[in-house]
Backbone as CSV, one residue per row, in Angstrom:
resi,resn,N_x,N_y,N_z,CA_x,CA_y,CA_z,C_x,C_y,C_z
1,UNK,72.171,88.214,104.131,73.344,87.944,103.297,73.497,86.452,103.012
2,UNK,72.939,85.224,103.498,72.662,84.121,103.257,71.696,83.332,102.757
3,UNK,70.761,84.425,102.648,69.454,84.170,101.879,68.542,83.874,102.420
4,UNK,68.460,84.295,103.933,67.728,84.286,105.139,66.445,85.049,105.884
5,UNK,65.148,85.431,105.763,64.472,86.031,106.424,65.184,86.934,107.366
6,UNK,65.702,87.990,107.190,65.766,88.927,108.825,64.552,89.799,108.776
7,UNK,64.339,89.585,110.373,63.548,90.596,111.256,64.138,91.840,111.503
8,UNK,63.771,92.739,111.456,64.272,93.887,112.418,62.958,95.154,111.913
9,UNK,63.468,96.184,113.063,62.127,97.479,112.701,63.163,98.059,111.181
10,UNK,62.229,99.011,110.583,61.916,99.507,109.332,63.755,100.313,109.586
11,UNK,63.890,101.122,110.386,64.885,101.884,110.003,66.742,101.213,110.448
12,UNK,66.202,99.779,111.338,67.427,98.869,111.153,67.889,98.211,109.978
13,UNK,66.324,97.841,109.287,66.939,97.389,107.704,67.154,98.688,106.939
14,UNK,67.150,99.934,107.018,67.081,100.628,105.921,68.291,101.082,106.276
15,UNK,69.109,100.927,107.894,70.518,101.621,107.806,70.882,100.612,107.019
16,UNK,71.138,99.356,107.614,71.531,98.220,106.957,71.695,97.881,105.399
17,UNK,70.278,97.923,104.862,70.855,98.210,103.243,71.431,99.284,102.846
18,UNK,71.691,100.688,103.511,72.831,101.407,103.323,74.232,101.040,103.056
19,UNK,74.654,100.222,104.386,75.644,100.145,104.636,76.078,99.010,103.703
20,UNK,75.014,97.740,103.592,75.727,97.026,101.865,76.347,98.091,100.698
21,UNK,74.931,98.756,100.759,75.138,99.802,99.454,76.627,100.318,99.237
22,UNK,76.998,101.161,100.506,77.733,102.105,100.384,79.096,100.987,100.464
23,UNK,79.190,99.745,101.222,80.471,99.015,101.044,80.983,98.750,99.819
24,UNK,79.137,98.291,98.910,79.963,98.325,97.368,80.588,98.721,96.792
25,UNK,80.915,100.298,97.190,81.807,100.992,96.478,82.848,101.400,97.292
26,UNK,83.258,100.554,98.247,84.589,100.586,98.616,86.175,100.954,97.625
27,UNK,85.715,100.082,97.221,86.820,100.178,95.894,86.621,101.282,94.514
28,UNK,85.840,102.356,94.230,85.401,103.329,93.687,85.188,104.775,94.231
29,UNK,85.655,104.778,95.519,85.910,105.976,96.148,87.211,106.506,96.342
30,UNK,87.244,108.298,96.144,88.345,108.458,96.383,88.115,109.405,98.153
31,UNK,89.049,108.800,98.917,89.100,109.455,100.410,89.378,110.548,100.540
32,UNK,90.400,110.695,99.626,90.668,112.443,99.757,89.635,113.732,99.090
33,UNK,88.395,113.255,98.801,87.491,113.976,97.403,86.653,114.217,98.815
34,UNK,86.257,115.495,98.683,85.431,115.838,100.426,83.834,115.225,99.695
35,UNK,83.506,115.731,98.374,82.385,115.753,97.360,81.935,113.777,97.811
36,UNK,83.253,113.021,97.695,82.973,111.555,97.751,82.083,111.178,99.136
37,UNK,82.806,112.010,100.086,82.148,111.770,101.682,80.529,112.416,101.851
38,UNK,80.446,113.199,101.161,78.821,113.598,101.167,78.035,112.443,99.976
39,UNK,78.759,112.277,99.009,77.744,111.009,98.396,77.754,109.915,99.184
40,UNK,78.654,109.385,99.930,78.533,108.638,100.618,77.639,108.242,101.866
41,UNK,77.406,109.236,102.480,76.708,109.411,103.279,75.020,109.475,102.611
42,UNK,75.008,110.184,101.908,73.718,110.060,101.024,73.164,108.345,100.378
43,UNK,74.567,107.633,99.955,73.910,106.425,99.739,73.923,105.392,101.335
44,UNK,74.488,106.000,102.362,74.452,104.831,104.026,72.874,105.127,104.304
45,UNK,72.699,106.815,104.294,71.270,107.418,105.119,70.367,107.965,104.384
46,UNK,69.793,107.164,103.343,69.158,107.878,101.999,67.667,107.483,102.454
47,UNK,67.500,106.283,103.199,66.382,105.711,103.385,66.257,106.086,104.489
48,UNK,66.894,106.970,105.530,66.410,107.311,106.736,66.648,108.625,107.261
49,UNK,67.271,109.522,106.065,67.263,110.923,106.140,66.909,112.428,104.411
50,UNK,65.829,112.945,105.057,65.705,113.404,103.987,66.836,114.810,103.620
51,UNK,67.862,114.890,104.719,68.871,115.911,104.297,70.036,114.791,104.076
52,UNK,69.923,113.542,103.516,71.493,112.730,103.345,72.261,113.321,102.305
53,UNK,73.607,113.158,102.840,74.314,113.918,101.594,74.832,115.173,102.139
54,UNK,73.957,115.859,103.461,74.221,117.387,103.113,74.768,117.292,104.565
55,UNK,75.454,118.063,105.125,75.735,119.236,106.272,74.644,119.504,107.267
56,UNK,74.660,119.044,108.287,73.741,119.838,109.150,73.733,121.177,109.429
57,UNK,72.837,121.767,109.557,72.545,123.020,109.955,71.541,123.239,111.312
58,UNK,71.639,122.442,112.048,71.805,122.726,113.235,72.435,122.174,114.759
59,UNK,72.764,122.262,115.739,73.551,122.371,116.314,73.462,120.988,117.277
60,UNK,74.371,119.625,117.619,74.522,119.051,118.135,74.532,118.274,119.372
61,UNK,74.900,117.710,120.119,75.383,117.207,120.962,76.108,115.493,121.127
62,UNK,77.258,115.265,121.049,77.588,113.878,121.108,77.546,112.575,122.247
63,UNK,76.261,112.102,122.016,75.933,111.414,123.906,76.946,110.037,123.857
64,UNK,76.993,109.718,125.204,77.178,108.223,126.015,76.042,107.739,126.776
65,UNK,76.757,106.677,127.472,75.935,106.110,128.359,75.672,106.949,129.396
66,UNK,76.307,108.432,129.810,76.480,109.452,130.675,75.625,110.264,130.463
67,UNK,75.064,110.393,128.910,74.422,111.601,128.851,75.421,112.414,127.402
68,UNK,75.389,113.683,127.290,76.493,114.617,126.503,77.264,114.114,126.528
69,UNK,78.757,113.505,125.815,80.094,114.088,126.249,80.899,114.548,125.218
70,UNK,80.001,115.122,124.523,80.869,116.402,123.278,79.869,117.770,122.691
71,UNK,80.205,118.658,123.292,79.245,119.651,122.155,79.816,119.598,120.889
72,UNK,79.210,119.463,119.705,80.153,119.451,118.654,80.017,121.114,118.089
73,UNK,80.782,121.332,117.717,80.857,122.809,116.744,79.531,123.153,115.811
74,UNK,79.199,124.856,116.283,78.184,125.315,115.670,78.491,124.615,114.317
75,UNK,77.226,124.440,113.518,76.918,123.958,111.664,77.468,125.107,111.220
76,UNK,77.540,126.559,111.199,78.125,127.486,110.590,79.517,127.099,110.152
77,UNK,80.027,126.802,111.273,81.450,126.452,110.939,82.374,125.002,110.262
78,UNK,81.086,124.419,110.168,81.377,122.926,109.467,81.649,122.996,108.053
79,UNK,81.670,123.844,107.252,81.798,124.269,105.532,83.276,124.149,105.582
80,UNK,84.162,125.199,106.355,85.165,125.527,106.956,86.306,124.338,107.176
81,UNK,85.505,123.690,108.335,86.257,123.110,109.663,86.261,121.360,108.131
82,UNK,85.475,121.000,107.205,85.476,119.945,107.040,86.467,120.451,105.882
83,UNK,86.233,121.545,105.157,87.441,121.546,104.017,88.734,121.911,104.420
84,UNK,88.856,122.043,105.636,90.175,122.276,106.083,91.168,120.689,106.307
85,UNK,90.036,119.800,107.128,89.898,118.293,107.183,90.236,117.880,105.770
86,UNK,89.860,118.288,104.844,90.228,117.034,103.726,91.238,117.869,102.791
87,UNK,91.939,119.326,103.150,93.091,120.030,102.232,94.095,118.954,103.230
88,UNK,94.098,118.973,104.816,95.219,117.952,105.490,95.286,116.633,104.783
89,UNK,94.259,116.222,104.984,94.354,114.984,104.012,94.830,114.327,102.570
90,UNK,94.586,115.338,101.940,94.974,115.637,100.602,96.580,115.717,100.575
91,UNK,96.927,116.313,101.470,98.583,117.121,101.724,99.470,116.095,102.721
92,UNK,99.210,115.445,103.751,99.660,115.094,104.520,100.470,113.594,104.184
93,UNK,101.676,113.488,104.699,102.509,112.624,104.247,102.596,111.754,105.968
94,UNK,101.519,111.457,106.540,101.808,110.682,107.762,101.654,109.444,107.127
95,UNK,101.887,108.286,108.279,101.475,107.249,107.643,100.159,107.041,107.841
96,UNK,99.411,106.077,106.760,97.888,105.752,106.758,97.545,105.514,108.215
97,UNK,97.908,104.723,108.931,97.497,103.968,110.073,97.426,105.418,110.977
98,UNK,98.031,106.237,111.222,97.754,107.470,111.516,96.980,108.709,111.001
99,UNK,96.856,108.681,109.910,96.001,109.585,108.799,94.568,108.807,108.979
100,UNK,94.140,107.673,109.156,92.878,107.026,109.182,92.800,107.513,110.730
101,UNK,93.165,107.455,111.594,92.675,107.729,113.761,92.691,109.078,113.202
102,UNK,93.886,109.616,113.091,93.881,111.387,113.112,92.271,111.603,111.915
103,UNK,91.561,111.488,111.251,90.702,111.689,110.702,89.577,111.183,111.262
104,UNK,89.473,110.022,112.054,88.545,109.441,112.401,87.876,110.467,113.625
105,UNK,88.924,110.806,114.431,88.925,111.340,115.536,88.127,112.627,115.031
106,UNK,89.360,113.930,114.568,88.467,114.928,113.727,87.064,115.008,113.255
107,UNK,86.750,114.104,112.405,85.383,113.952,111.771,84.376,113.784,112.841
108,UNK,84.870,113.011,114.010,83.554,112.777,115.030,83.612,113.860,115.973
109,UNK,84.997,114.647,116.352,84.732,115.630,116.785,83.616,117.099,116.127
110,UNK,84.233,117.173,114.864,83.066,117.861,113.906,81.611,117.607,114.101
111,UNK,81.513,116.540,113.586,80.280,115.710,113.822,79.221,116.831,112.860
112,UNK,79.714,115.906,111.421,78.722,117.077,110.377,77.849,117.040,110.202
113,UNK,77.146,115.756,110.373,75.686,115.358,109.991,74.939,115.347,110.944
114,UNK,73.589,115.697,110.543,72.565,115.311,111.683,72.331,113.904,112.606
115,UNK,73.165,113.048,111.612,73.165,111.461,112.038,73.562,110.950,111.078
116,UNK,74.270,109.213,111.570,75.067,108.450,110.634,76.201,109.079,110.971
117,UNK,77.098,109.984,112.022,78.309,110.258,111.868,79.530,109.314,112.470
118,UNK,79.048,108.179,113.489,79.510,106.863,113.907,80.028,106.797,113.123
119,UNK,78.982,105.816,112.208,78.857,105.095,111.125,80.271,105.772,109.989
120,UNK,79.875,106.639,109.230,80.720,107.263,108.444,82.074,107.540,108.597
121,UNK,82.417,108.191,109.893,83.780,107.653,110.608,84.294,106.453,110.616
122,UNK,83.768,105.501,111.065,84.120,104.130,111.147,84.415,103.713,109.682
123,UNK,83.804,104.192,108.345,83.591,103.678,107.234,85.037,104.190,106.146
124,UNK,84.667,105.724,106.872,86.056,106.437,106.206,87.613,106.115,106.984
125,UNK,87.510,105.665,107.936,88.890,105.218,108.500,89.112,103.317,107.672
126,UNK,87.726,103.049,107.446,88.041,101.472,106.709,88.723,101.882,105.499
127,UNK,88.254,102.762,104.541,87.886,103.349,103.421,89.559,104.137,103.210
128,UNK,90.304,104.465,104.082,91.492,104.888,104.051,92.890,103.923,103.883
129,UNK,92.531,102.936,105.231,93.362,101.807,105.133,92.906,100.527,103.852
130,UNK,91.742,100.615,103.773,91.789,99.810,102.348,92.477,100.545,101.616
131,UNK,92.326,101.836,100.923,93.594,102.014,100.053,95.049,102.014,100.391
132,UNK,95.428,101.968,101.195,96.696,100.968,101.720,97.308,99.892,101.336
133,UNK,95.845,99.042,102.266,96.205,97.718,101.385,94.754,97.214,101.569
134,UNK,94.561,96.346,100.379,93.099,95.975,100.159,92.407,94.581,100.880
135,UNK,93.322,94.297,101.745,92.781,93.182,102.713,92.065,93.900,103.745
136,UNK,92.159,95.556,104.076,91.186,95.926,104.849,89.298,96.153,104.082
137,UNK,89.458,95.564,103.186,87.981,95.049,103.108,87.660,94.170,103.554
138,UNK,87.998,93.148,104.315,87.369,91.792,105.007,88.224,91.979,106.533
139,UNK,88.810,93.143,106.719,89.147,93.434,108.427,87.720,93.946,109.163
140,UNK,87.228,93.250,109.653,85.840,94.190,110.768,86.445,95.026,111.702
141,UNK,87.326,96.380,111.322,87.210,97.653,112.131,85.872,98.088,112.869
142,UNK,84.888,98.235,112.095,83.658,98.762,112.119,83.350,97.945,113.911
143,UNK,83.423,96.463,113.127,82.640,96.169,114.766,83.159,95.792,115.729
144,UNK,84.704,96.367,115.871,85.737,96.542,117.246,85.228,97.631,117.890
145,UNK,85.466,98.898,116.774,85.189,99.787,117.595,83.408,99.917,118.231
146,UNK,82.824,99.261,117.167,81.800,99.758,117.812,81.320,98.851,118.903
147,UNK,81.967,97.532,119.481,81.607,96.770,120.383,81.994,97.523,121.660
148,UNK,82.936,98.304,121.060,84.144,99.188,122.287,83.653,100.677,122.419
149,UNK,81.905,100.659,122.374,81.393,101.547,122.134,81.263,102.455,123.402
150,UNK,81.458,101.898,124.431,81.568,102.872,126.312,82.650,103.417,125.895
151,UNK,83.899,102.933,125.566,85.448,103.206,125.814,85.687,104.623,124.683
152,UNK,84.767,104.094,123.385,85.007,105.134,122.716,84.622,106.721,122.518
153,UNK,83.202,106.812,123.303,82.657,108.040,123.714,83.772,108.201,125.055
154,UNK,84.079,107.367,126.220,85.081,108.025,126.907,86.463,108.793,126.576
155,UNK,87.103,108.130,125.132,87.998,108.161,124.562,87.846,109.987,124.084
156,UNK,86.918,110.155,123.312,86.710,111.284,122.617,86.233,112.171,123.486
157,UNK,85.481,111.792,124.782,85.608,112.746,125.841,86.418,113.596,126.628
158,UNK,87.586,112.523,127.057,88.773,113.042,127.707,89.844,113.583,126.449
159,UNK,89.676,113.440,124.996,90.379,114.345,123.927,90.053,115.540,124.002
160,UNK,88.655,115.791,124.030,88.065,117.093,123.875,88.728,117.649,124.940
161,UNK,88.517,116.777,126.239,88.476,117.946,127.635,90.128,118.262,127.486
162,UNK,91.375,117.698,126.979,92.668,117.510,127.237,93.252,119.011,125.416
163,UNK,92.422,118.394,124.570,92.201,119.378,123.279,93.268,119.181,122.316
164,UNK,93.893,117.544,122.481,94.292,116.725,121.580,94.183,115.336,121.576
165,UNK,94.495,114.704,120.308,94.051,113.309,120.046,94.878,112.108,120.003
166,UNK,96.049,112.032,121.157,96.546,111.217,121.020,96.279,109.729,121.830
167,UNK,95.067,109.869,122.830,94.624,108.879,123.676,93.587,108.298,122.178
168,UNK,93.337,109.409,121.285,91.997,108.583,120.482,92.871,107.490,119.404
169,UNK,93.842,108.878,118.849,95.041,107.491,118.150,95.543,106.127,118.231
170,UNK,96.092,106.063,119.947,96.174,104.980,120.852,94.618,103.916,120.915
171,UNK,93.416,104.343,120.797,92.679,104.041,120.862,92.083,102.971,119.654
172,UNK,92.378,103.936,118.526,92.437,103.421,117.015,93.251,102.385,116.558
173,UNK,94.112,102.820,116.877,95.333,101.830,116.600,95.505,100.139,117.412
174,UNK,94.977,100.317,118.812,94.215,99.494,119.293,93.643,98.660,118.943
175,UNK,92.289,99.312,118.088,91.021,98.321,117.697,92.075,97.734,115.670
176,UNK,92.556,98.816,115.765,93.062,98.124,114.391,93.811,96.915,114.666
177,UNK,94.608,96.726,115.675,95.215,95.220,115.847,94.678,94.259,115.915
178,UNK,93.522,94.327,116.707,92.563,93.577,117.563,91.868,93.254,116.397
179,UNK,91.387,93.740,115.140,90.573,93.386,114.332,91.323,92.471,113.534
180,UNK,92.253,93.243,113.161,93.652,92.294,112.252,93.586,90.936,112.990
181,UNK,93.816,91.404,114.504,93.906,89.396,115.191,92.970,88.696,114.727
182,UNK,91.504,89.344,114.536,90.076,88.606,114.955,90.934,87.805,113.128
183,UNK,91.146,88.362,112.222,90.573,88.098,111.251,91.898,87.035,111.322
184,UNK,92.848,87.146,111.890,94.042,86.698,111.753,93.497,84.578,112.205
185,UNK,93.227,85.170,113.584,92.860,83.836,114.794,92.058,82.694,114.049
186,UNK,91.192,83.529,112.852,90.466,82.375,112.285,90.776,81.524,110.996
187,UNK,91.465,82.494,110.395,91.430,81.984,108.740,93.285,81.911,108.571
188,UNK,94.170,82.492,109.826,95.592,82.675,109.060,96.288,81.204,108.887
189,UNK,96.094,80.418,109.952,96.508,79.055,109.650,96.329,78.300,108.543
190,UNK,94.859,78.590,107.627,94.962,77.969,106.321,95.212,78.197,105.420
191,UNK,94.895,80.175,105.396,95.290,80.805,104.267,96.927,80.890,103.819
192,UNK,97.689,80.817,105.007,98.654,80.620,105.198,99.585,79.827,104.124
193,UNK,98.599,78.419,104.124,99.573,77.172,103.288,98.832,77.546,101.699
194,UNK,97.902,79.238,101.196,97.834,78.509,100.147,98.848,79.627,99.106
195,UNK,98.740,79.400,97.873,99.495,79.804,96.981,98.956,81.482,96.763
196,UNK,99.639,82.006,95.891,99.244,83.112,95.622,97.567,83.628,94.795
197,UNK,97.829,82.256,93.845,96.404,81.898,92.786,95.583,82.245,93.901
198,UNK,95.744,81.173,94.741,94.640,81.018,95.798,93.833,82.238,96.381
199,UNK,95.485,83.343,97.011,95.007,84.142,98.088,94.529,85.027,97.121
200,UNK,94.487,85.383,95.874,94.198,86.141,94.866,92.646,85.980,94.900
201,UNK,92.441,84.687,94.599,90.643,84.031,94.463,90.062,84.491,95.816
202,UNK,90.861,84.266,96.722,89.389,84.467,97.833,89.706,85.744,98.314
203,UNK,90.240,86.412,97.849,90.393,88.492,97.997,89.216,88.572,97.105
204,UNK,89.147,88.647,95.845,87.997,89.012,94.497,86.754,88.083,95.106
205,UNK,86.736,86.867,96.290,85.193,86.220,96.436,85.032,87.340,97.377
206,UNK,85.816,87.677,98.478,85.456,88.870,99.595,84.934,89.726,99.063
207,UNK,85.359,90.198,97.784,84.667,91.104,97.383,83.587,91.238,96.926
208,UNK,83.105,90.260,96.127,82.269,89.990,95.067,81.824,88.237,95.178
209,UNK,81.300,88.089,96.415,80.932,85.983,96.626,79.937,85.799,94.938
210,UNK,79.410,86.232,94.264,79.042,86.071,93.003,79.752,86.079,91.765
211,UNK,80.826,86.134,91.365,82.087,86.414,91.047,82.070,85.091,90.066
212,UNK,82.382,85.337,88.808,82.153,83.618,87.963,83.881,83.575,87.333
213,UNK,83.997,82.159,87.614,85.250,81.718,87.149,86.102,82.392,85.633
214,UNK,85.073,82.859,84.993,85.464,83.735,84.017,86.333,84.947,84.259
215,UNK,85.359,85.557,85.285,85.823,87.265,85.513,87.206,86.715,86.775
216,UNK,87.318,85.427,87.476,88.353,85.374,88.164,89.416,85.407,87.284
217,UNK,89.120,84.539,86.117,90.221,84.173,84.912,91.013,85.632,85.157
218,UNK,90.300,86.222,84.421,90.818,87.767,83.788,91.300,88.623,84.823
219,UNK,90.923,88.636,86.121,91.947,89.032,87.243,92.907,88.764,87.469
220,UNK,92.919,87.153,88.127,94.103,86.569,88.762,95.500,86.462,87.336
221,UNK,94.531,86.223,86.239,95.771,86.159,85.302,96.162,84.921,84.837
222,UNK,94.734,83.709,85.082,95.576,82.178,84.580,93.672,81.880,83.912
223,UNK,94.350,80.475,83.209,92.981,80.168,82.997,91.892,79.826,83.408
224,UNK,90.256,79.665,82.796,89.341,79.200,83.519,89.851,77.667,84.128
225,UNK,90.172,77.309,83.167,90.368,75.630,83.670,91.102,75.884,85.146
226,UNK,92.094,76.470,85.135,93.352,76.705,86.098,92.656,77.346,87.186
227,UNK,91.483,78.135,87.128,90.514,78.796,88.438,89.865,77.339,88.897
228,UNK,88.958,76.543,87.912,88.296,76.170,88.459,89.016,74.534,89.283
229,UNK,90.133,74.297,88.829,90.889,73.559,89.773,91.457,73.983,90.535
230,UNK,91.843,75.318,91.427,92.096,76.478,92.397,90.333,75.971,93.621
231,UNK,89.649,76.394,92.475,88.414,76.351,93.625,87.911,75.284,93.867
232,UNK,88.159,74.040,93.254,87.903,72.361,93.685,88.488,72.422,95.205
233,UNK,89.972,72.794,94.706,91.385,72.706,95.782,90.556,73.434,97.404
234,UNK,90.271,74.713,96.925,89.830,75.410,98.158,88.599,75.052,98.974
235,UNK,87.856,74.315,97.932,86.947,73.665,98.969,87.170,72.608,99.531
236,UNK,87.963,71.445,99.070,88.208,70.196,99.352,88.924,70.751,100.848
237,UNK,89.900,71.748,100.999,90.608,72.480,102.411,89.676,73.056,102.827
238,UNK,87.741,72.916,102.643,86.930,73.616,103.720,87.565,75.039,103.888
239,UNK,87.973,76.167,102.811,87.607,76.940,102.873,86.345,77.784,102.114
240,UNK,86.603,77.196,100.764,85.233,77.657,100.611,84.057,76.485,100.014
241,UNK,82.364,77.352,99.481,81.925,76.252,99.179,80.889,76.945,98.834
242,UNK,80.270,76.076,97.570,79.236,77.020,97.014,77.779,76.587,97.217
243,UNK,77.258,77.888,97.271,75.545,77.934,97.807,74.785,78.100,96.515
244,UNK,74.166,77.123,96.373,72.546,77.510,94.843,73.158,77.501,93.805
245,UNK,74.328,76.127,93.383,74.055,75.670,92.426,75.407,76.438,91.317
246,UNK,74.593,76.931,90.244,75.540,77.829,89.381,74.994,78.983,89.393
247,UNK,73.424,79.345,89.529,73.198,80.843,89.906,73.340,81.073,91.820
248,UNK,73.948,80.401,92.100,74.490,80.833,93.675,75.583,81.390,93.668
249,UNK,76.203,81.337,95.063,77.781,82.129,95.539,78.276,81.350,96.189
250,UNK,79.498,81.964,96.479,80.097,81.666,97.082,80.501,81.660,98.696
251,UNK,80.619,81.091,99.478,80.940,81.416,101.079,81.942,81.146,101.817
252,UNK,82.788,82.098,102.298,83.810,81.483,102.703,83.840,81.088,104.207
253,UNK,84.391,79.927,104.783,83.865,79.351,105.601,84.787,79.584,106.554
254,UNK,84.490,79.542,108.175,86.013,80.433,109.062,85.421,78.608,109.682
């Protein structure tokens, strides 16, 4: 992502350019569309599964560091058990921050795919609270929970054995603070003092670090001139700063 040589074996880069892939369309998915969660999955595990996209059809087990600690539900019943999952969803008037754990939880209990179902959980609980509010595209949920990766197979262990999800909720809700802090601890003190222009510009660079003062124009709602003295401003405050010129990007700097 910096324009850097990485190493890794064949199927770490191929989750990996998944998971760019499929972030791109953060903002083009709908959560409640069950149809969206199987394309999705098809563009995370396309390069490392030749059933991506689809339903497993055969039968599971969810490990730890222990070994097992979930049988997940025969594949017969996953057609069922997942459209039942997304009519709640569709219908349900909880709040997000609860509708993202209560789903997260579900889905990994299911556990529809042959693999990538971590992953996809983690993506669809981002994928929920971004439509909320759209600063959860630059919150790292993803790598709370998954640093908190002992706690969370224990978590979904003692749900199963108990045969509800309110330790996993507690759990969720948890890593959602903790991520909010991470992102909070580094950048809130500066983002803090800037204007709205500002916090507008570096939401659309999060999204898009290639992003040309033009297409900011036509977002934020002021002129080029008026962007590109916004982004003098933001670098001169070392937040951001640009890499390669005029065919480079942008980086925002913690």
């Amino acid at each position: 992502m910096e324009g850097k040589r990485v190493l890794g074996k064949v199927d770490e880069i191929a989750e990996e350019n998944g998971a760019i892939a499929l972030y791109k369309q953060l903002g083009n998915l709908n959560y409640k569309d069950e149809r969206e969660l199987l394309k999705s999955h098809k563009i995370l595990m396309n390069e490392l599964l030749k059933t991506a996209g689809t339903y497993r059809t055969s039968d599971v087990g969810v490990g730890g560091e222990d070994g097992v600690v979930h049988v997940a539900p025969p594949s017969g019943q996953i057609p069922k058990q997942m459209g039942d999952l997304f009519h709640w969803l569709s219908t349900t008037d909880e709040h997000p921050l609860i509708i993202c754990s209560v789903f997260h939880y579900e889905f990994e209990f299911i556990h529809p795919f042959i693999d990538g179902n971590g992953r996809m959980g983690r993506f669809w609980q981002s994928l929920i609270l971004y439509n909320w509010n759209n600063y959860f595209s630059v919150i790292p949920i993803e790598s709370i929970v998954r640093d908190k990766q002992q706690e969370y197979y224990k978590v979904l262990e003692e749900c199963g054995a108990s045969g509800e999800s309110t330790l996993f909720i507690e759990f969720a809700l948890q890593s959602i603070l903790e991520a909010i802090d991470t992102v909070g601890s580094k950048v809130g003190s500066r983002v803090g003092n800037l204007t709205d222009n500002q916090q507008m510009i570096i939401e659309q660079v999060q999204l898009n670090n290639k992003i040309s003062a033009s297409k900011l124009s036509d977002i934020v709602g002021i002129s080029k001139r008026k962007i590109e003295e916004n982004l003098a401003k933001l670098k001169k405050q070392g937040i951001l700063q640009r890499l390669g010129g005029t065919r480079g990007y942008w980086e925002i700097l913690k």
